[in-house]
C-alpha positions as CSV (number, residue, x, y, z in Angstrom):
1,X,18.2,-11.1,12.1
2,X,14.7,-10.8,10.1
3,X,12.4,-8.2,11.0
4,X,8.9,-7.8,10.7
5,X,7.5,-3.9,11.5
6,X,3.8,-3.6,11.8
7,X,2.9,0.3,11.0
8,X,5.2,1.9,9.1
9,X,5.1,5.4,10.3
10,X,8.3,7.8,11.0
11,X,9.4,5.9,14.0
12,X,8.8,2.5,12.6
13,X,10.9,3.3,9.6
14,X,13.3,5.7,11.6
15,X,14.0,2.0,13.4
16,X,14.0,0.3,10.0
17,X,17.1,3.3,8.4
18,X,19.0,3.0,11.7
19,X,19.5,-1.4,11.5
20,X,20.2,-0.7,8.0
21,X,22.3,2.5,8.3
22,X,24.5,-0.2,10.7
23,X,24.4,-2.8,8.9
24,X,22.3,-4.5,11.1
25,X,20.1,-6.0,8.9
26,X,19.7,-6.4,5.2
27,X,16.8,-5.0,3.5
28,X,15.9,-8.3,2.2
29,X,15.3,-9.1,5.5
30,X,12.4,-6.8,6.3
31,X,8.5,-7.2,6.6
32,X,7.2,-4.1,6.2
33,X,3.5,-4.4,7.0
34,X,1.5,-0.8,5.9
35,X,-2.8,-1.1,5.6
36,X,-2.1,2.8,4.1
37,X,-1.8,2.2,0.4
38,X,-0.8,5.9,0.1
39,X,1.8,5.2,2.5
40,X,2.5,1.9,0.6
41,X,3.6,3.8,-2.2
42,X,6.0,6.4,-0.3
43,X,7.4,3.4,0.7
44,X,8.6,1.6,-2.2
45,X,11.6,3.4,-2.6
46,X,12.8,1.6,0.4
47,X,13.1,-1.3,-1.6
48,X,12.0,-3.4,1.1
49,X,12.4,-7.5,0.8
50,X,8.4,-7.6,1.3
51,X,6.1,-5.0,1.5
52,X,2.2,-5.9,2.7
53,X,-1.0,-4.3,3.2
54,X,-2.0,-7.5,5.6
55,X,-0.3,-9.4,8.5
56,X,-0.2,-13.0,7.5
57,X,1.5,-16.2,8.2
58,X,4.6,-14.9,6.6
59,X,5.4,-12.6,9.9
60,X,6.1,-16.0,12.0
61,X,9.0,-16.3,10.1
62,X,10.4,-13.4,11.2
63,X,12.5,-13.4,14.7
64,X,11.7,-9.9,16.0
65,X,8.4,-8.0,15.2
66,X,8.6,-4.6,16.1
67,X,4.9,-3.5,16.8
68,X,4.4,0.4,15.8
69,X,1.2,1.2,14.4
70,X,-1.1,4.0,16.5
71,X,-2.1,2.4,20.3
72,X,-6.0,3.1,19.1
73,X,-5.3,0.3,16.4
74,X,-3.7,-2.1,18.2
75,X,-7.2,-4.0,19.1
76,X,-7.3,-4.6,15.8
77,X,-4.1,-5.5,14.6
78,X,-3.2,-7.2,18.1
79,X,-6.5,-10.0,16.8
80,X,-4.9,-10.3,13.3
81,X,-1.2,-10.9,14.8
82,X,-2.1,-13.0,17.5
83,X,-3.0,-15.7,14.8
84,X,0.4,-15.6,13.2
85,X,3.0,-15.0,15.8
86,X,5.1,-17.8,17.1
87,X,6.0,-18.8,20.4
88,X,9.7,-18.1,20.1
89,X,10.0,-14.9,18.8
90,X,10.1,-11.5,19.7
91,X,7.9,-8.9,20.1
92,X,9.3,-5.1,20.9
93,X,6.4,-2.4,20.9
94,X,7.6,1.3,20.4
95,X,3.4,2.0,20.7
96,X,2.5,4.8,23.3
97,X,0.7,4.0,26.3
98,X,0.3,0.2,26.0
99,X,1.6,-1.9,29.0
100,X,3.1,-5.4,28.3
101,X,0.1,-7.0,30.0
102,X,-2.2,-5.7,27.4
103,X,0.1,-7.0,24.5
104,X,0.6,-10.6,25.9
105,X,-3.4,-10.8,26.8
106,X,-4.0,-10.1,23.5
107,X,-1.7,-11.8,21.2
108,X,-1.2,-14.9,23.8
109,X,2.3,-14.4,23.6
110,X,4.8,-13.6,26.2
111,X,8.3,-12.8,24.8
112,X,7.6,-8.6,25.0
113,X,9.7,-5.9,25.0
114,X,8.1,-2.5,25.6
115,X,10.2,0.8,24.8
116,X,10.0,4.3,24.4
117,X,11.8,5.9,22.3
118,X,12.1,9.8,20.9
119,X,11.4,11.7,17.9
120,X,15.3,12.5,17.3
121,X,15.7,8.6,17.0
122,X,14.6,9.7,13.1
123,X,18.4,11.5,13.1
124,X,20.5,8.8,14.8
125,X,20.0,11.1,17.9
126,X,16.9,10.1,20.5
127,X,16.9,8.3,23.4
128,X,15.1,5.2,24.0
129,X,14.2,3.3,27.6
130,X,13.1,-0.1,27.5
131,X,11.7,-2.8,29.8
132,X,11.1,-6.4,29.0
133,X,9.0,-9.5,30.2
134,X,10.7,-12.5,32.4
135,X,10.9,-14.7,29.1
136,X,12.8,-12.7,27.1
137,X,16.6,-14.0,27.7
138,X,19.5,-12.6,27.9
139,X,20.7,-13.2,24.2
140,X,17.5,-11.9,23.1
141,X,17.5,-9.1,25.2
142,X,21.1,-8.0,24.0
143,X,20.2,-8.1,20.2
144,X,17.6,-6.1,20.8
145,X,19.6,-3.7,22.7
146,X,22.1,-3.6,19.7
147,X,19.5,-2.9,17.6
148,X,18.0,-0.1,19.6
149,X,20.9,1.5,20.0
150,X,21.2,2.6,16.6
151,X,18.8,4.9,17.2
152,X,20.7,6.8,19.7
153,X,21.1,6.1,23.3
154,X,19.1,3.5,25.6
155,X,18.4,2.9,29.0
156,X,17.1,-0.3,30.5
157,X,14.9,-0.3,33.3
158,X,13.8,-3.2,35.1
159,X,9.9,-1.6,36.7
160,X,7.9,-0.9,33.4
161,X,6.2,1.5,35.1
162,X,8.6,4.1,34.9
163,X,7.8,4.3,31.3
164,X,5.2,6.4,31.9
165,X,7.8,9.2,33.6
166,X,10.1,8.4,30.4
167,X,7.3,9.3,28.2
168,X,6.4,12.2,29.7
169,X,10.5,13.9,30.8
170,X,12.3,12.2,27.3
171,X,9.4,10.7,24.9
172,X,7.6,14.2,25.2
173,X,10.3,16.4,26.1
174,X,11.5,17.2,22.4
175,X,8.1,19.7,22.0
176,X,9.2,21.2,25.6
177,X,12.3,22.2,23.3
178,X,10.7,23.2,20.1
179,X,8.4,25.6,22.6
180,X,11.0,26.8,24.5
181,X,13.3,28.1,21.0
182,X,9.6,29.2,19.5
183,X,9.1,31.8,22.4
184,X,12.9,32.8,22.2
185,X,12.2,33.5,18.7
186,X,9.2,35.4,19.1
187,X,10.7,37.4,22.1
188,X,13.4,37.8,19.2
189,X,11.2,39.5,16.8
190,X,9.5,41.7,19.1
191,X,12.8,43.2,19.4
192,X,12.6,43.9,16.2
193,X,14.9,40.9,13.8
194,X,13.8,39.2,11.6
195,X,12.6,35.8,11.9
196,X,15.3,34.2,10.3
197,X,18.2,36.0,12.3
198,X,16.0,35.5,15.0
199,X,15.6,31.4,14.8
200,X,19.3,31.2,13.8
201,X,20.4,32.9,17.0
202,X,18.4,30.8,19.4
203,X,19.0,27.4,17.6
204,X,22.9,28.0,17.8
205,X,22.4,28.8,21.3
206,X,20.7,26.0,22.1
207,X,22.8,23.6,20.0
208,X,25.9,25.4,21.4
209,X,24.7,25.2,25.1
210,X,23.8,21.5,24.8
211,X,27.6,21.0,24.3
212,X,28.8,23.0,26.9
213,X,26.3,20.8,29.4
214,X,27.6,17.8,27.7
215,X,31.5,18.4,27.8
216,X,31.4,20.9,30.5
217,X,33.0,19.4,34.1
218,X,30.2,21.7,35.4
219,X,27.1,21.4,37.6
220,X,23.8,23.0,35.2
221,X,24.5,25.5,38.3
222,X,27.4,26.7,38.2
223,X,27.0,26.9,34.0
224,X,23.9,29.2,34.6
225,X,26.4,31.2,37.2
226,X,29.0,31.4,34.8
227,X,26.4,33.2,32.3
228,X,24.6,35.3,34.8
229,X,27.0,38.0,36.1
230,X,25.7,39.8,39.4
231,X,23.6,42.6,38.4
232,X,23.9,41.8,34.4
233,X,21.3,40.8,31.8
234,X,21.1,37.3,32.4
235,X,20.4,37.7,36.2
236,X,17.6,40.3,35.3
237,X,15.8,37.1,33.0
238,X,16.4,34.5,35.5
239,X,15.2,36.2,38.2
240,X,11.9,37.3,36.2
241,X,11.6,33.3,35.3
242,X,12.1,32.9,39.1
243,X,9.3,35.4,39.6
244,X,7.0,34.1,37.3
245,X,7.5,30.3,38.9
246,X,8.6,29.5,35.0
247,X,10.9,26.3,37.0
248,X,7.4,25.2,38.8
249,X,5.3,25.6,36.0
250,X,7.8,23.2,33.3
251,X,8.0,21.1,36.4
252,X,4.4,20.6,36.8
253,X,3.8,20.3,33.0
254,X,6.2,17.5,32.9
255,X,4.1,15.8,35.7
256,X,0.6,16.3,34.5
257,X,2.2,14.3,31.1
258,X,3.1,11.4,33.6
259,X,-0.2,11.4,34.7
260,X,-1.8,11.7,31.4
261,X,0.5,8.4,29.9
262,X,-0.6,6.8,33.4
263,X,-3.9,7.0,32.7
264,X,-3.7,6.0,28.9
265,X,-1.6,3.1,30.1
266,X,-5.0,1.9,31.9
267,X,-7.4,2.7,29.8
């Protein structure tokens, strides 16, 4: 398979490393398409097979264009691509916020795949949901699937709309993380350790506890019973987070970025 990427930022590439990282595809048979010239440059140890500052007739002869330059630029870019793009090829946006209508209307082209992916796809590790028009088929579909997948994990979903719950529980949910280990750590050194005993403490708990969730035959109940002994430490935290509605207030966080992707997703 030849693939065209238009924006070649860290998820763009991250997608790029994982087909190749698989074997999936070879690097002379990648578009990179970067208007950065800075960026341009960073890129050339990639070695890609073509490397462009402008989308051109060359992208038609690629079978899959993944589409991941910033959603504010897509106006843009979506008037330069629609010229170029061909009627039997694939089109799978990783942009933010930009339903499938939008991307058909403006490049009068209906083969779409829409997807969401996370920041730990960069590692091999993220998790990506997907949802794609009528006319993509079911051959299409799987290759891209393959392909995704070499990212990390993927879900399909046939209503599009729940993208906008993905982006906000998986696609924003790594900084949920990252702030929940930065206030450990800073509860850490108010105790008095140092950061660096601090961080390493809380990352191997959380790295260590993601396992036991994962290989566990436990509810996340009875794993949070199994830590917080009646009367102990842990119940004394839990029931201050209980206190302090800490469940309510992640919960409502969560839901305030569905709405916020919602209303992106219209403007």
């Amino acid at each position: 398979m030849k693939i065209a990427i238009v924006g070649c930022g860290n998820m763009g590439m991250a997608f790029a490393r994982a087909f190749l990282k698989f074997d999936l595809v070879k690097k002379e048979d990648f578009l990179l398409v970067e208007k950065s010239t800075e960026r341009q440059e960073s890129l050339q140890s990639f070695q890609p097979g073509v490397l462009t500052g402008l989308i051109g007739p060359q992208i038609g002869e690629y079978d899959l264009v993944i589409l991941s330059v910033k959603p504010q630029d897509f106006a843009a870019v979506g008037t330069a691509l629609a010229r170029v793009v061909q009627p039997t090829q694939v089109i799978l946006s990783i942009m933010a916020g930009i339903p499938m209508k939008t991307i058909q209307s403006t490049l009068q082209h209906q083969r779409v795949i829409r997807a969401m992916p996370n920041t730990p796809a960069m590692l091999g590790m993220g998790i990506t949901a997907y949802a794609a028009s009528p006319e993509v088929d079911i051959q299409q579909l799987r290759k891209i699937e393959n392909l995704i997948n070499a990212t990390g994990r993927s879900v399909f979903l046939e209503d599009e709309a729940q993208l906008d719950a993905v982006t906000a529980l998986s696609g924003s949910g790594p900084a949920y993380f990252f702030y929940l280990v930065k206030a450990m750590v800073e509860a850490g050194k108010q105790m008095g350790f140092e950061e660096s005993v601090a961080t390493l403490l809380v990352k191997q708990t959380m790295l260590g506890s993601y396992h036991l969730i994962n290989n566990a035959d436990k509810s996340l109940d009875e794993l949070i019973k199994a830590v917080a002994s009646k009367g102990g430490t842990t119940e004394a935290a839990l029931q201050h987070f209980e206190e302090g509605t800490l469940g309510l207030t992640l919960a409502q966080g969560i839901h305030a970025a569905r709405k916020r992707a919602t209303e992106l997703s219209k403007s």
